[in-house]
N, C-alpha and C positions, 0 to 999 in steps of 0.2 A: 535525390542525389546519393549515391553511394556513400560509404565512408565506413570509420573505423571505431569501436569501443573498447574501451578501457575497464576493463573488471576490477573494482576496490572493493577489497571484503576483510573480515578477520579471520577466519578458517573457510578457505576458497570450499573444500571439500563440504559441499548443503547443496541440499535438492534445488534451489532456488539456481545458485552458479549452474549447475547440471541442466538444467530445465530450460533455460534462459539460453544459455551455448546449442543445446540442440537444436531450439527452434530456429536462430539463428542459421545454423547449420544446414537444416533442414526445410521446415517446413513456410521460412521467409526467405530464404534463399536469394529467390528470384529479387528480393526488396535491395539487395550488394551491400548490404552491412555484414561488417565481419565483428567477429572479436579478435583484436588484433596483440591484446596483451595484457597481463593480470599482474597487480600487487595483492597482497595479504598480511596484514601483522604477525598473523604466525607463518613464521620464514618455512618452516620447513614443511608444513604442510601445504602451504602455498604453492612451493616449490614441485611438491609429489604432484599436486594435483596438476599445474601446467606440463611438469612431464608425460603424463600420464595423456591429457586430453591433448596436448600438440597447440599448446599457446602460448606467446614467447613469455615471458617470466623478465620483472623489472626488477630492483633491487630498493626503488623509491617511488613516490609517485611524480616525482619530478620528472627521473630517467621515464614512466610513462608515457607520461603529457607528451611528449617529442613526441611519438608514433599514433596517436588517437585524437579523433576529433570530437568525442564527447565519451563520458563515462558515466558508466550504473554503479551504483553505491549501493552495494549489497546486506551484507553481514544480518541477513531479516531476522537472527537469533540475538541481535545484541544491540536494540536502540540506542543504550547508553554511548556505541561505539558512532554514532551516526554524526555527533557534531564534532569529536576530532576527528574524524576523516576527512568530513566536510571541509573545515580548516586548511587540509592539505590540500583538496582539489579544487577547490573554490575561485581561487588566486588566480587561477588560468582561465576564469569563463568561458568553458564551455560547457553545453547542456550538460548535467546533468540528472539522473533519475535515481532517486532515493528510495529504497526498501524498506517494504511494511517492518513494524510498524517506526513511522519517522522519527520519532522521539519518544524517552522516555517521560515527558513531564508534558505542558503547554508552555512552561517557560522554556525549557529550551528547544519545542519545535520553533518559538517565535525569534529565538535567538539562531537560529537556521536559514531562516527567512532572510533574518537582519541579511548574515554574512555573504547569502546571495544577494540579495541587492546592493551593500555595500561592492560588490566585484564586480555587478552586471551579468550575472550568471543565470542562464534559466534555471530551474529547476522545479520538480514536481512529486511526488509523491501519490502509492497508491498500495491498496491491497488487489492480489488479482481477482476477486471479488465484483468488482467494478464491471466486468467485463461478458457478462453471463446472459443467458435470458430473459430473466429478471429486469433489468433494464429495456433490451429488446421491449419485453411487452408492457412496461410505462410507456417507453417511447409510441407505441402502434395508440396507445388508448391515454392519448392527451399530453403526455410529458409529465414532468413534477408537479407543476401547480394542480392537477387532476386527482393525484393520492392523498386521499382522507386520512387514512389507517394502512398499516405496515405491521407485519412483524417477521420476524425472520429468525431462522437457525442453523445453532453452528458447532461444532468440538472441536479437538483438538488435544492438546497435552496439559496445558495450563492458560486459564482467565488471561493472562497479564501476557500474555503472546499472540493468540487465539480470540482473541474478545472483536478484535479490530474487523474480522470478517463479516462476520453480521450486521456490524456497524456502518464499514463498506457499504454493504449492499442497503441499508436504508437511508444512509444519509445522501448517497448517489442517485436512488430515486426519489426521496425527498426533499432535499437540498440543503441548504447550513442553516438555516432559522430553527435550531431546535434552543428551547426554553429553560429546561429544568427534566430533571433526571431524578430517578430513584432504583434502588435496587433490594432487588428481593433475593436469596440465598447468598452464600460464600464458597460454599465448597463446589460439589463438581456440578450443582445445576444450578446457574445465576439467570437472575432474567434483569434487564434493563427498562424501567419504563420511562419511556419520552416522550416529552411534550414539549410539541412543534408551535408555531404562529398560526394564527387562526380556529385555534381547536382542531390542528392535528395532531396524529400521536403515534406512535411507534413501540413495538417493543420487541428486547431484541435477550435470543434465550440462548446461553454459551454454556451448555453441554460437554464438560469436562472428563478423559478417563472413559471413554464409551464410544459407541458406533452411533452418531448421528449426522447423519449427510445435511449439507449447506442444502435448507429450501427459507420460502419467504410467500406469506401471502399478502397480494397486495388488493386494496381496496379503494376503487374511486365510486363516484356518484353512481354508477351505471354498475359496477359491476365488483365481486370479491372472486381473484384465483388466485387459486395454490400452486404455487409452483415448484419440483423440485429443480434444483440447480444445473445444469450440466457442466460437469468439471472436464470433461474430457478437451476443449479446447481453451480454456481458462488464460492458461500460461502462453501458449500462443496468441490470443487474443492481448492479452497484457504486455508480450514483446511486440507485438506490432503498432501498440499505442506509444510504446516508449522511442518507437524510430519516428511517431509523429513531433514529438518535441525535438528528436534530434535534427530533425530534417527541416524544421524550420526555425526554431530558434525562439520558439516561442512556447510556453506552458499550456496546455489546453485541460487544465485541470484547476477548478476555483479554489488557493488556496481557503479561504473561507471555511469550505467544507474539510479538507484537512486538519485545520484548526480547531473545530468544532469536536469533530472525531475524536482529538484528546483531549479537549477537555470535556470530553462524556466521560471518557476512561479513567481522568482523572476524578471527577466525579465519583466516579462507583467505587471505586478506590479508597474514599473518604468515609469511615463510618458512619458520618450524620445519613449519609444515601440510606441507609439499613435503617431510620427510624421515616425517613419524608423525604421530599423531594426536593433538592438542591439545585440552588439560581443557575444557571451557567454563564 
């Protein structure tokens, strides 16, 4: 069924608002979801940028809500900003989809949680990570319970922004039972080691300040491939998952895994990770 999105961001002007509009625009088209109107905390960049793309521009996210039938909770540079936004839009349950990474802490992704269900509100979270081949070829060779071993790599600008993609991509093929976590470097080459339920393990290398493309080799009984990523429909693939929640009104993402995600992050974060490996 057709319908309408609501963009909530703090500075609309990120590749993410950009990337997310065009596919929209373009290449789900045919799916009849529009975006129908944006807020942003910074007013005036807000404002440049709905001028600019041809989207009508709200003053609040109340004025919003009137014209959209669900909204994406953007702002994927500033988790901190994730749970007072949430605050505002929450109140109206409707779908919402919240941008990597969901939260700064695990207490307050779980105080996130709370305030959607306190409202009845879907919601779900994801890196576009999720969405890749990667997955594809768990899915062809058993599903999750079938991956032994994983590892996976990734860059970006900074750990604490950038970390979540790797992670994406193994906690999505290997699912929330990860155990205990350690981490080896700080500066721009961190690796994450996890361990899963049943003696599996994972490890996940965030490549900071450098060219390193999103790849992951994955290992089941039968067989270990490497694979590199393909990013080229990533974002697409991720907006067209996100009109599955809109469209039905239901989450198709185990918060579980979400939860887990930070508190890996939060883990590695924690100095004891740099001596042993930390319960989770």
């Amino acid at each position: 069924m057709p319908g309408r999105i609501g963009f909530i961001d703090n500075k609309l002007d990120n590749f993410h608002a950009n990337v997310f509009l065009k596919a929209y625009r373009n290449e789900l088209k045919d799916r009849g979801w529009t975006v129908a109107g944006c807020y942003a905390l910074d007013d005036e960049n807000g404002r440049a940028w709905a001028t600019k793309n041809e989207v009508a521009w709200f003053d609040s996210p109340a004025a919003l809500n009137e014209h959209v039938d669900a909204f994406m909770l953007l702002a994927p540079s500033n988790p901190e900003l994730h749970l007072p936004l949430a605050e505002k839009i929450f109140p109206f349950a409707k779908p919402t989809y919240v941008d990597k990474t969901f939260a700064p802490d695990v207490a307050i992704a779980r105080r996130i949680f709370a305030l959607a269900d306190e409202h009845k509100t879907p919601v779900q979270t994801t890196s576009a990570l999720r969405y890749t081949n990667v997955q594809e070829f768990v899915r062809a060779h058993g599903g999750t319970a079938a991956v032994k071993h994983m590892v996976a790599w990734g860059g970006g600008s900074s750990f604490d922004e950038y970390a979540i993609h790797p992670l994406e991509l193994i906690v999505s093929c290997m699912g929330a039972a990860a155990q205990s976590v350690m981490r080896r470097g700080t500066a721009e080459h961190s690796q994450l080691l996890i361990n899963f339920a049943n003696g599996r393990t994972g490890v996940a290398n965030v490549y900071t300040q450098g060219e390193t493309p999103f790849a992951a080799s994955v290992t089941t009984a039968k067989v270990t491939e490497v694979l590199t990523v393909d990013t080229s429909k990533i974002f697409i693939n991720n907006a067209a998952a996100v009109l599955e929640i809109f469209e039905s009104g239901r989450p198709n993402i185990d918060r579980e895994e979400t939860l887990v995600i930070r508190r890996i992050l939060d883990a590695a974060n924690d100095p004891a990770a740099l001596k042993g490996f930390i319960t989770l």
